[in-house]
C-alpha positions in Angstrom: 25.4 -124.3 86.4 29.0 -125.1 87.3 30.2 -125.6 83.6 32.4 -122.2 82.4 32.7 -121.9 78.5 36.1 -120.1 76.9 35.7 -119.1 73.8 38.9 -118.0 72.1 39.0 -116.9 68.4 35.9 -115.7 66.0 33.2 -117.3 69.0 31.8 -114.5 69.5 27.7 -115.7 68.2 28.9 -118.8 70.6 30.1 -116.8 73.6 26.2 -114.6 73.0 24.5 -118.0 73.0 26.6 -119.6 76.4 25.6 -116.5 78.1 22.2 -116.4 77.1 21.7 -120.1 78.9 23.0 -118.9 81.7 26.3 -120.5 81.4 29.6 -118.5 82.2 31.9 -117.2 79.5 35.3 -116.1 79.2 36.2 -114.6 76.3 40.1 -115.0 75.1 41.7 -113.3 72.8 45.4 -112.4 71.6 44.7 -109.0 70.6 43.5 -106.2 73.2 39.0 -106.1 73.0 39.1 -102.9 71.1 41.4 -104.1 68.0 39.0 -107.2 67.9 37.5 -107.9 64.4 34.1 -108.1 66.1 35.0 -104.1 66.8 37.1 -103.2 64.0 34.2 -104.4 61.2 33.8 -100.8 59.7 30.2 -102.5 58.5 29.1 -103.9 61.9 28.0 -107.3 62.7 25.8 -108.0 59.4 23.1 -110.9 59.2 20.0 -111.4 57.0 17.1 -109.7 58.7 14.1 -108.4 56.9 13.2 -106.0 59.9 12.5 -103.3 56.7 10.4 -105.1 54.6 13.4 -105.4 51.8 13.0 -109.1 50.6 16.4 -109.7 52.3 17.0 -113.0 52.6 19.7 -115.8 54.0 20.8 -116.3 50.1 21.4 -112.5 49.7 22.9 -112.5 52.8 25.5 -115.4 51.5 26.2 -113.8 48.1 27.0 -110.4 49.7 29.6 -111.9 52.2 31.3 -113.7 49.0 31.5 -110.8 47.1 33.0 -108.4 50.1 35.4 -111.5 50.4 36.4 -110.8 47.1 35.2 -114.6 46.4 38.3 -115.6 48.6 36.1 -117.1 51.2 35.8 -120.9 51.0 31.8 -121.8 50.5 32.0 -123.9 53.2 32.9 -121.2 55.5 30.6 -118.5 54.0 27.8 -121.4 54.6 28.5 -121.4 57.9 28.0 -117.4 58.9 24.2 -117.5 56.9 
């Protein structure tokens, strides 16, 4: 493919996906790689996956990122991570 994607801001599940079809990415951002938030998250990249037999689950998943946002994430937002 000639098409190259730049992602610039919070892309990175984007940038994974581009690359993953075999399309090129640049990746552009105003703060050096390693004081990234993608880095800097003390918790890791989270997602609901019920690799451990938990019941976890994309509601869970939703409620906990609201509550470590201190409910100051708009829904519409929080939708959009789960």
């Amino acid at each position: 493919m000639n098409h190259v994607i730049i992602v610039v801001g919070a892309g990175l599940s984007a940038a994974v996906v581009a690359a993953k079809n075999n399309y090129k990415v640049i990746l552009v951002s105003p703060m050096p790689s390693e004081r990234a938030q993608s880095v800097m998250a003390e918790g890791g990249i989270n997602g609901a996956l019920d690799t451990k037999g938990e019941n976890d689950s994309i509601y869970d998943h939703y409620n906990d990122t609201m509550k470590a946002g201190s409910l100051s994430c708009k829904s519409q937002c929080g939708d959009g991570t789960c």
